[in-house]
DSSP file (Angstrom, degrees, kcal/mol; ACC not computed):
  #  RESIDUE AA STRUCTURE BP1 BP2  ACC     N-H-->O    O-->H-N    N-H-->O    O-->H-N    TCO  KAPPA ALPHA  PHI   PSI    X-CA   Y-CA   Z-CA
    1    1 A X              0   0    0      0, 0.0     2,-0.1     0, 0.0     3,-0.1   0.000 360.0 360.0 360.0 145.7  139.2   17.4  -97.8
    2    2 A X        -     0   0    0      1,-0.1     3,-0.1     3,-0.0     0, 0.0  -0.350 360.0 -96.7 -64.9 145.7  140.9   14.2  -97.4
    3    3 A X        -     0   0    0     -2,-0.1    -1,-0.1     1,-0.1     5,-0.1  -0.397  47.5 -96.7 -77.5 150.3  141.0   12.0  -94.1
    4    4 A X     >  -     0   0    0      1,-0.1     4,-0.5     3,-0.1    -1,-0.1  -0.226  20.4-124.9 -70.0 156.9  143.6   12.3  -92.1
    5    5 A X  T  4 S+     0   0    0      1,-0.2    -1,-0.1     2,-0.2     4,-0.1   0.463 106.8  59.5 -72.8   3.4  146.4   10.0  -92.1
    6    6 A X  T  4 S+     0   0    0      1,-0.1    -1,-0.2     2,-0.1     3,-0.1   0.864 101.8  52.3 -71.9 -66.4  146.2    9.1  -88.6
    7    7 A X  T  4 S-     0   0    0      1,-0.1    -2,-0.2     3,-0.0    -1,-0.1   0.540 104.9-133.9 -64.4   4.8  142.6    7.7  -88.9
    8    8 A X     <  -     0   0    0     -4,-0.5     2,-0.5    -5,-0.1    -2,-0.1  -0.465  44.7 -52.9  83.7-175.3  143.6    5.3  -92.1
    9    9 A X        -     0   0    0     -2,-0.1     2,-0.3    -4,-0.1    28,-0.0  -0.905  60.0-112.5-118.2 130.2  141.6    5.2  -94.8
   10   10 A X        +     0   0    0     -2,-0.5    28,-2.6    26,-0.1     2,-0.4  -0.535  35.6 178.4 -92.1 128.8  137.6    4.4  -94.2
   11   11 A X        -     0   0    0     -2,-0.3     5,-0.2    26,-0.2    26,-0.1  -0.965  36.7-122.3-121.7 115.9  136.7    0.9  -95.7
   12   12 A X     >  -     0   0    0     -2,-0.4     4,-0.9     1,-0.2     3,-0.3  -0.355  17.8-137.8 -68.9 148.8  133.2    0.3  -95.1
   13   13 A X  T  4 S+     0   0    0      2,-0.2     4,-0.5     1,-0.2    -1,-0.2   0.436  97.0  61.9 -70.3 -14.3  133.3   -3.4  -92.8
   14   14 A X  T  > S+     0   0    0      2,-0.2     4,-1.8     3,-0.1    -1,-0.2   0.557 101.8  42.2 -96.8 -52.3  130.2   -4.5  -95.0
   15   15 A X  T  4 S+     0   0    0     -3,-0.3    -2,-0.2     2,-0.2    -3,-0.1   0.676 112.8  51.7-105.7 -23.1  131.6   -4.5  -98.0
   16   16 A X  T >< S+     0   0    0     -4,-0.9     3,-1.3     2,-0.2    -2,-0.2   0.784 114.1  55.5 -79.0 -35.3  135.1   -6.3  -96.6
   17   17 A X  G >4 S+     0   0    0     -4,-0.5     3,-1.9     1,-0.2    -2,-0.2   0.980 107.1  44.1 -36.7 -84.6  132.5   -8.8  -95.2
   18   18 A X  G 3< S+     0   0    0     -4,-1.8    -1,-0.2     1,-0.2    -2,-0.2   0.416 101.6  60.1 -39.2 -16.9  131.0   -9.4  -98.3
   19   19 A X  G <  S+     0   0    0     -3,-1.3     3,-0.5     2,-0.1     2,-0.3   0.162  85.7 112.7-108.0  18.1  134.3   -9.8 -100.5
   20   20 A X  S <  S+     0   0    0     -3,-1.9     3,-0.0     1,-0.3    -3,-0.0  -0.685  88.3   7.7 -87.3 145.2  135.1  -13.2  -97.7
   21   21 A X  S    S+     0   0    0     -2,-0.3     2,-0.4     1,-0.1    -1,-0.3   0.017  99.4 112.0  47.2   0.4  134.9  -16.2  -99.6
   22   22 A X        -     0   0    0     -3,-0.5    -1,-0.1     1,-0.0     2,-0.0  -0.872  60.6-130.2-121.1 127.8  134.6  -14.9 -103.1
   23   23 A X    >   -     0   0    0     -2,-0.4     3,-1.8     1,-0.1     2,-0.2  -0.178  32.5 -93.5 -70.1 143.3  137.7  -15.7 -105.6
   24   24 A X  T 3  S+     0   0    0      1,-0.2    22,-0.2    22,-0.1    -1,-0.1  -0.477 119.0  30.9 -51.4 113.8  139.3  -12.9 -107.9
   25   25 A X  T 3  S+     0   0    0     20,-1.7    -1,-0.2     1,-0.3    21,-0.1  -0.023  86.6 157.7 126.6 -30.4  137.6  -12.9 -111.4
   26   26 A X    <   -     0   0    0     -3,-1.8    21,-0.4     1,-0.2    -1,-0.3   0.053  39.1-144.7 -44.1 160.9  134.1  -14.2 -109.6
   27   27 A X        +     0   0    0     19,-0.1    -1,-0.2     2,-0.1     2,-0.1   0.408  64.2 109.7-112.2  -1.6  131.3  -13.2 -111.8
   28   28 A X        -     0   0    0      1,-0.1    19,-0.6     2,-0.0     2,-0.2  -0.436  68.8-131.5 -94.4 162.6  128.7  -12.4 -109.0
   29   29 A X        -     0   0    0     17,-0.1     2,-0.5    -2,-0.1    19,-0.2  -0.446  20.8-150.9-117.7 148.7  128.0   -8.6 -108.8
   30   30 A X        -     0   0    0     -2,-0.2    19,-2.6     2,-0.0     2,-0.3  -0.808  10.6-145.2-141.9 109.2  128.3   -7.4 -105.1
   31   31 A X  E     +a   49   0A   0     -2,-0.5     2,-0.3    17,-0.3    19,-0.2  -0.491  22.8 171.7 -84.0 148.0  126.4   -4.7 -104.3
   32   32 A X  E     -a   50   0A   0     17,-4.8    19,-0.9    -2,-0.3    -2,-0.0  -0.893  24.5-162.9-140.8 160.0  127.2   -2.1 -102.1
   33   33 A X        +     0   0    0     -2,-0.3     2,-1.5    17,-0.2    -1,-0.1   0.229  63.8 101.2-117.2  -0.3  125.5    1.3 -101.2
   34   34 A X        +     0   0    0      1,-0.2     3,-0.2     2,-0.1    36,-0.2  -0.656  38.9 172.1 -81.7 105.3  128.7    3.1  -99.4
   35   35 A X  S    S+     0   0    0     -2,-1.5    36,-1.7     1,-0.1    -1,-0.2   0.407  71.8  68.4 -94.8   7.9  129.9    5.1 -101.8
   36   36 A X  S    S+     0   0    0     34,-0.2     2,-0.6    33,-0.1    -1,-0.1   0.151  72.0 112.5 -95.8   7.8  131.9    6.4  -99.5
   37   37 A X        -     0   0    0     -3,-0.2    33,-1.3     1,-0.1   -26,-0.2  -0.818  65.7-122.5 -93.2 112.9  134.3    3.2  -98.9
   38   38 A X  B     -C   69   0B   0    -28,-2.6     2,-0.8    -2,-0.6    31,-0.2  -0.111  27.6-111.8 -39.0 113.8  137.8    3.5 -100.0
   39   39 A X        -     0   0    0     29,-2.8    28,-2.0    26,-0.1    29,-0.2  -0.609  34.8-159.6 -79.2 125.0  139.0    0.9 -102.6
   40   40 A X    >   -     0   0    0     -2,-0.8     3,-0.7    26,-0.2     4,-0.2  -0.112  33.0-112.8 -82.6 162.4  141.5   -1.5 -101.3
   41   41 A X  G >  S+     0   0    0      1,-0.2     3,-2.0     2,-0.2    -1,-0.1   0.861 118.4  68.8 -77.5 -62.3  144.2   -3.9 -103.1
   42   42 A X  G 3  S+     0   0    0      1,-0.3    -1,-0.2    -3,-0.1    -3,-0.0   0.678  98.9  46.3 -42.1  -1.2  141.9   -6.5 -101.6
   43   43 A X  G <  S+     0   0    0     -3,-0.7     3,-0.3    19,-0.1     2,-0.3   0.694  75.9 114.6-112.2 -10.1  139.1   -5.5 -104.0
   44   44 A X  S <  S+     0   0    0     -3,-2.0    18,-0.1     1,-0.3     3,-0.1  -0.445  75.9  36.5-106.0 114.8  140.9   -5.2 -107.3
   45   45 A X  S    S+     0   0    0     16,-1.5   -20,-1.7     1,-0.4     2,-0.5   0.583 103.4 105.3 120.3  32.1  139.4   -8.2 -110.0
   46   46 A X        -     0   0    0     15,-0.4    15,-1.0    -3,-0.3    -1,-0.4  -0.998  65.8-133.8-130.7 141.8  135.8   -7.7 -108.4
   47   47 A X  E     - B   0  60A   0    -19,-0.6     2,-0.3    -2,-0.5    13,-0.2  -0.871  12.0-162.5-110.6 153.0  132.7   -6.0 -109.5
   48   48 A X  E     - B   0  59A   0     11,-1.6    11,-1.1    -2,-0.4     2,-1.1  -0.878  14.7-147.4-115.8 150.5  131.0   -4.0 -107.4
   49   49 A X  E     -aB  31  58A   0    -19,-2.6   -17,-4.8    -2,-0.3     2,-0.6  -0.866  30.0-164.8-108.2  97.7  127.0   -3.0 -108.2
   50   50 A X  E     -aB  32  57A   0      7,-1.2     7,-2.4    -2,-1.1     2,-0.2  -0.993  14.0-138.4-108.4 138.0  127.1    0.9 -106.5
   51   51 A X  E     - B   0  56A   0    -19,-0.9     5,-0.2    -2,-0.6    25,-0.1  -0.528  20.7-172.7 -66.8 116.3  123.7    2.2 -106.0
   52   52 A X        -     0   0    0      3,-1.3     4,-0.1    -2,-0.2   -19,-0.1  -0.175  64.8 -71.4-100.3  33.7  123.6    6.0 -107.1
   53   53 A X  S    S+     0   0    0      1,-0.1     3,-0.1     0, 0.0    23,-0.1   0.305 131.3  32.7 117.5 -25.1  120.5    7.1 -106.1
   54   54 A X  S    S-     0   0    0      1,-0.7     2,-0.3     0, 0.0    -1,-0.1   0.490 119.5 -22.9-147.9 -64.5  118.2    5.1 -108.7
   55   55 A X  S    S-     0   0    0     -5,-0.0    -3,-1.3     0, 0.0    -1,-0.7  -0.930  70.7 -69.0-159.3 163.7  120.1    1.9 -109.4
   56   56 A X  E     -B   51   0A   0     -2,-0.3     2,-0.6    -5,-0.2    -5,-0.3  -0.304  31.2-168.3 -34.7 125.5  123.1   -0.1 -109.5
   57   57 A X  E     -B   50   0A   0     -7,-2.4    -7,-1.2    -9,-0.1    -9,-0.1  -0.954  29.0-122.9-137.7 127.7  125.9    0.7 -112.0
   58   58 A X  E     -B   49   0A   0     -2,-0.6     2,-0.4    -9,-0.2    -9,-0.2  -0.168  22.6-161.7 -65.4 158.2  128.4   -2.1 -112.1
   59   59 A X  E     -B   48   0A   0    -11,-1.1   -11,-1.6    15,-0.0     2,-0.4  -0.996   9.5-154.3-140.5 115.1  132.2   -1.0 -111.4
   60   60 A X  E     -B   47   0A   0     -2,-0.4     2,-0.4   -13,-0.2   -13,-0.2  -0.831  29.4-141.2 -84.9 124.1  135.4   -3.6 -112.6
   61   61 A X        +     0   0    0    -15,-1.0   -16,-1.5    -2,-0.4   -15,-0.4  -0.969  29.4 174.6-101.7 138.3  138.2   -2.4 -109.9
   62   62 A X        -     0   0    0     -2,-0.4   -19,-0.1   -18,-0.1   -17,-0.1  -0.232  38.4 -91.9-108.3-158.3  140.9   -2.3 -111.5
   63   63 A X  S    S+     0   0    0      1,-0.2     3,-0.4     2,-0.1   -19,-0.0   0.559 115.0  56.8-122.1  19.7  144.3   -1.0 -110.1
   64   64 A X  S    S+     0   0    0      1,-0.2    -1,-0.2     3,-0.0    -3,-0.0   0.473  97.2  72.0 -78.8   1.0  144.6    2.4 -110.9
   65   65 A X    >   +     0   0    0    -25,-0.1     3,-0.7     3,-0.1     2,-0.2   0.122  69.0 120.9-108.5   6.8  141.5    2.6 -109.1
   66   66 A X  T 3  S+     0   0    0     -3,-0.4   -26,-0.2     1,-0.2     3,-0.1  -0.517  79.4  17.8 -43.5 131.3  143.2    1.9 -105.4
   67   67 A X  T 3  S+     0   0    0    -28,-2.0     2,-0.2     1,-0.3    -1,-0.2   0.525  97.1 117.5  73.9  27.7  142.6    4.7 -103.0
   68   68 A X  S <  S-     0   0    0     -3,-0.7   -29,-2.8   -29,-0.2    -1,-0.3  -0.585  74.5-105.7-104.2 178.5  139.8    6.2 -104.9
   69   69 A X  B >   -C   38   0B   0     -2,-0.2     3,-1.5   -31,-0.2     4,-0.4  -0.833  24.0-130.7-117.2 139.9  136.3    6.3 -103.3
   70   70 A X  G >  S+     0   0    0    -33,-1.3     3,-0.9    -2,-0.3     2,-0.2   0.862 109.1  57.3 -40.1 -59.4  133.7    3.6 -104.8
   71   71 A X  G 3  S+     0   0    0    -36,-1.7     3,-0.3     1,-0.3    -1,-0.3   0.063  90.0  73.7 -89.0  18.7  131.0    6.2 -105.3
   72   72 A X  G <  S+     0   0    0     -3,-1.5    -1,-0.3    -2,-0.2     3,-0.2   0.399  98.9  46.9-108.7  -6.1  133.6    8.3 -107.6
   73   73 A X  S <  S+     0   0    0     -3,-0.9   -23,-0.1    -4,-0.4    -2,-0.1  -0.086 104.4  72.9-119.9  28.0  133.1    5.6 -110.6
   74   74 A X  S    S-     0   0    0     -3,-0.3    -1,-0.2   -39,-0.1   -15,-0.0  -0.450  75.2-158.2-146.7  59.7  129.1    5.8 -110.0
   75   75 A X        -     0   0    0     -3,-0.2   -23,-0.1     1,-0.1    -3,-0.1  -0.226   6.1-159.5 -68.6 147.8  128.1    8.9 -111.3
   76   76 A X  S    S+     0   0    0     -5,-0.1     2,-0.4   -25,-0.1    -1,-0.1   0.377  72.1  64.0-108.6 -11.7  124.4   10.1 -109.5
   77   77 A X  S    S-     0   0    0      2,-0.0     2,-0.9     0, 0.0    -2,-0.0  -0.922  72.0-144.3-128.3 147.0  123.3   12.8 -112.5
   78   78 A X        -     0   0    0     -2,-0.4     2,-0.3     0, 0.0    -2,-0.0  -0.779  10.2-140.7-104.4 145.6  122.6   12.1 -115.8
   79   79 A X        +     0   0    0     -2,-0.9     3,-0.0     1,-0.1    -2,-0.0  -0.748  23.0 170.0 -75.4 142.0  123.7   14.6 -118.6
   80   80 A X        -     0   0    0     -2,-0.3     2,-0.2     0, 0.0    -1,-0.1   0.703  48.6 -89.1-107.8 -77.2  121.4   15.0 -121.4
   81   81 A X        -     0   0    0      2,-0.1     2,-0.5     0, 0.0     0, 0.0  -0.785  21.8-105.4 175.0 172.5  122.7   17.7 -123.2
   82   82 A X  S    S+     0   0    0     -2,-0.2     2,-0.7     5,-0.0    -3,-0.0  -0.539  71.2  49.3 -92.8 135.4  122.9   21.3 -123.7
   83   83 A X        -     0   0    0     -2,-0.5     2,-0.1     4,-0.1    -2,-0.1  -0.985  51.7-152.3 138.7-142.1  121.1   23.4 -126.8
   84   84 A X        -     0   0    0     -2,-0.7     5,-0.1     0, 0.0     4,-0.1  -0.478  64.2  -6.9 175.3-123.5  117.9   23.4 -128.1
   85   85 A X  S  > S+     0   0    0      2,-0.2     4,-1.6     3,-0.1    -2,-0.0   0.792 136.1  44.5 -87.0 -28.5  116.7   24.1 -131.7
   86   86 A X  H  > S+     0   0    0      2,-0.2     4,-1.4     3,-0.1     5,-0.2   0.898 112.0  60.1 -88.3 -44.3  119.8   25.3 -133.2
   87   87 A X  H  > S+     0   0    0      2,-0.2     4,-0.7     1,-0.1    -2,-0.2   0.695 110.7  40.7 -49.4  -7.6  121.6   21.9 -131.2
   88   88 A X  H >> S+     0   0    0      2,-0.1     3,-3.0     3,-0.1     4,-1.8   0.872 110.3  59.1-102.2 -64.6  119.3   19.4 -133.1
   89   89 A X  H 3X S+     0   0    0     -4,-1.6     4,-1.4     1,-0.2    -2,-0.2   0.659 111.9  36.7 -21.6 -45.0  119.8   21.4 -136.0
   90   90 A X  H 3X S+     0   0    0     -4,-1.4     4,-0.7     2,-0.2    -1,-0.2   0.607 118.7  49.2 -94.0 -10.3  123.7   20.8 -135.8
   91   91 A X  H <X S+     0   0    0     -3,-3.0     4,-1.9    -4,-0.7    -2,-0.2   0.661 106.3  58.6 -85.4 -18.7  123.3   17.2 -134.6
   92   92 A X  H  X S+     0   0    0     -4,-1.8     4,-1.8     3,-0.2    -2,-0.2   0.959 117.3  31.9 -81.8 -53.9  120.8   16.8 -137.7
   93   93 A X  H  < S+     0   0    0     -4,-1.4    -1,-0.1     2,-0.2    -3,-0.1   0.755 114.7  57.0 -90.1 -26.3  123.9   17.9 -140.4
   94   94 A X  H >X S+     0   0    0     -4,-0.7     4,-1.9     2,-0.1     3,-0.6   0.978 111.7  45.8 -28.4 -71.9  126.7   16.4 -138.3
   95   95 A X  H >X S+     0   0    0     -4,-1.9     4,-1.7     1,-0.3     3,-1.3   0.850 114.9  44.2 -41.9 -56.5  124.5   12.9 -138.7
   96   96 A X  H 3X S+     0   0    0     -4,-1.8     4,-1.3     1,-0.3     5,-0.4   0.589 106.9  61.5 -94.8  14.0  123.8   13.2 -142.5
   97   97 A X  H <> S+     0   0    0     -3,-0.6     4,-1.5     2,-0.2    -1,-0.3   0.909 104.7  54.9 -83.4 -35.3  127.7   14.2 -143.0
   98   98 A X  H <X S+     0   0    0     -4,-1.9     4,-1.7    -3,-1.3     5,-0.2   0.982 108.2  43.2 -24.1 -92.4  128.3   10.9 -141.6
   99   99 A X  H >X S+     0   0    0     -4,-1.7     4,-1.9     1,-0.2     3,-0.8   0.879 107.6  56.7 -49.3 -48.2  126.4    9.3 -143.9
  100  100 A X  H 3X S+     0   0    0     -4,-1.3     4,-3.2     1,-0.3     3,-0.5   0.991 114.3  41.2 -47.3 -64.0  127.5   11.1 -146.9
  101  101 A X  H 3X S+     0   0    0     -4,-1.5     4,-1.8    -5,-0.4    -1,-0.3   0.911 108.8  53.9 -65.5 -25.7  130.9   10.2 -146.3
  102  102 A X  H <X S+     0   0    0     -4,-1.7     4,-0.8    -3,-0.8    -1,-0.2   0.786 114.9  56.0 -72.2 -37.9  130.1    6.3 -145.1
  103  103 A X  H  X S+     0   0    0     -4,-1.9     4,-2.4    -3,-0.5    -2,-0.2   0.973 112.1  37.6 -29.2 -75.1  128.2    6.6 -149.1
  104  104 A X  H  X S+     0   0    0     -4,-3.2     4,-2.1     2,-0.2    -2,-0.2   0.646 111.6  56.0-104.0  13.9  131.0    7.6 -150.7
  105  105 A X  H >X S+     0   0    0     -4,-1.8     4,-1.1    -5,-0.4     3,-1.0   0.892 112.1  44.9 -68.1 -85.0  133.5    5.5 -148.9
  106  106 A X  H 3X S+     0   0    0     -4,-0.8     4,-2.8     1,-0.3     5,-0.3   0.633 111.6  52.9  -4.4 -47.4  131.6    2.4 -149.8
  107  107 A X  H 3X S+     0   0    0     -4,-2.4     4,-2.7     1,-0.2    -1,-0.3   0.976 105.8  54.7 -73.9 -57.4  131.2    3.8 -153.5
  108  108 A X  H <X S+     0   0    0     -4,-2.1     4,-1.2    -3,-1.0    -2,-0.3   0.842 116.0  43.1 -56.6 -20.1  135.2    4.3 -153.6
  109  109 A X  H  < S+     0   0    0     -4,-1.1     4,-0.2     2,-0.2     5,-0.2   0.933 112.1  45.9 -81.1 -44.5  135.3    0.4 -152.6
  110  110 A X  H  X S+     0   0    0     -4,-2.8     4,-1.1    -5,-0.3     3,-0.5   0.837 113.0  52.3 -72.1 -29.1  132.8   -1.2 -154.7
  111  111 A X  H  X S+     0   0    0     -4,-2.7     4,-2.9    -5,-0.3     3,-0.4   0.974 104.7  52.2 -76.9 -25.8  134.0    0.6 -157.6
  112  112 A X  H  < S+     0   0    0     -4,-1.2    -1,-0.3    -5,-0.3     4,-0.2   0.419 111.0  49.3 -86.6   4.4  137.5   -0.4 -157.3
  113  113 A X  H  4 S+     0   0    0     -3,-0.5    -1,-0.3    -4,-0.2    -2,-0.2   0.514 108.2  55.0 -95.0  -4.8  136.3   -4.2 -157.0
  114  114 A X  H  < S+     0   0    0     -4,-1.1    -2,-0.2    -3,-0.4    -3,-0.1   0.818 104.4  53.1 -92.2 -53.2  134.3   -3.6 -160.1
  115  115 A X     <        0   0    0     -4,-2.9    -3,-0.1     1,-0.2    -1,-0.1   0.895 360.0 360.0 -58.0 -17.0  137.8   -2.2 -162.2
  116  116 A X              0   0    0     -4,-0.2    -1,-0.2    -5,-0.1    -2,-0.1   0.272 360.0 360.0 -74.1 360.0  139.5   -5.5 -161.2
């Protein structure tokens, strides 16, 4: 559920702390671990380093990213993927389909600088 609109929107004080003195565009990384802190107009042209659990993963606010939560643009699990023996199998003939076609593009180029 959302907070209510009576209590405002929670902006951790820490992290408004932290964005005092520092210019729009600045290159320093500001790390925060509330992932629960509401992004602000004030924040938008800064990166922020949220912490998921393990490490940092830098965040550009932009401004379609206003009233979204810091910690939604930090994902905490990684995917690996799903399958097995028949998924490598189908990543294994994807890949060399790839090549084949990167082959015979290459051959359609070079030969048509060669008829010229």
């Amino acid at each position: 559920m959302s907070r209510s609109l009576k209590k405002g929107p929670y902006v951790d004080p820490r992290v408004l702390r932290k964005l005092d003195g520092k210019k729009v565009g600045d290159k320093t990384v500001i790390k925060t671990w509330s992932r629960a802190c509401t992004i602000t107009p004030e924040m938008v042209g800064f990166t922020f380093g949220v912490h998921n659990g393990r490490d940092f993963i830098s965040v550009y606010v932009t401004e379609e990213m206003v009233g979204h939560k810091l910690g939604e643009f930090s994902p905490t699990r990684k995917f690996q993927r799903h399958g097995g023996k028949i998924q490598k199998e189908m990543d294994a003939a994807a890949k060399q389909r790839d090549l084949d076609a990167a082959k015979a593009a290459k051959a359609a180029t070079t030969g048509g600088a060669k008829k010229k």
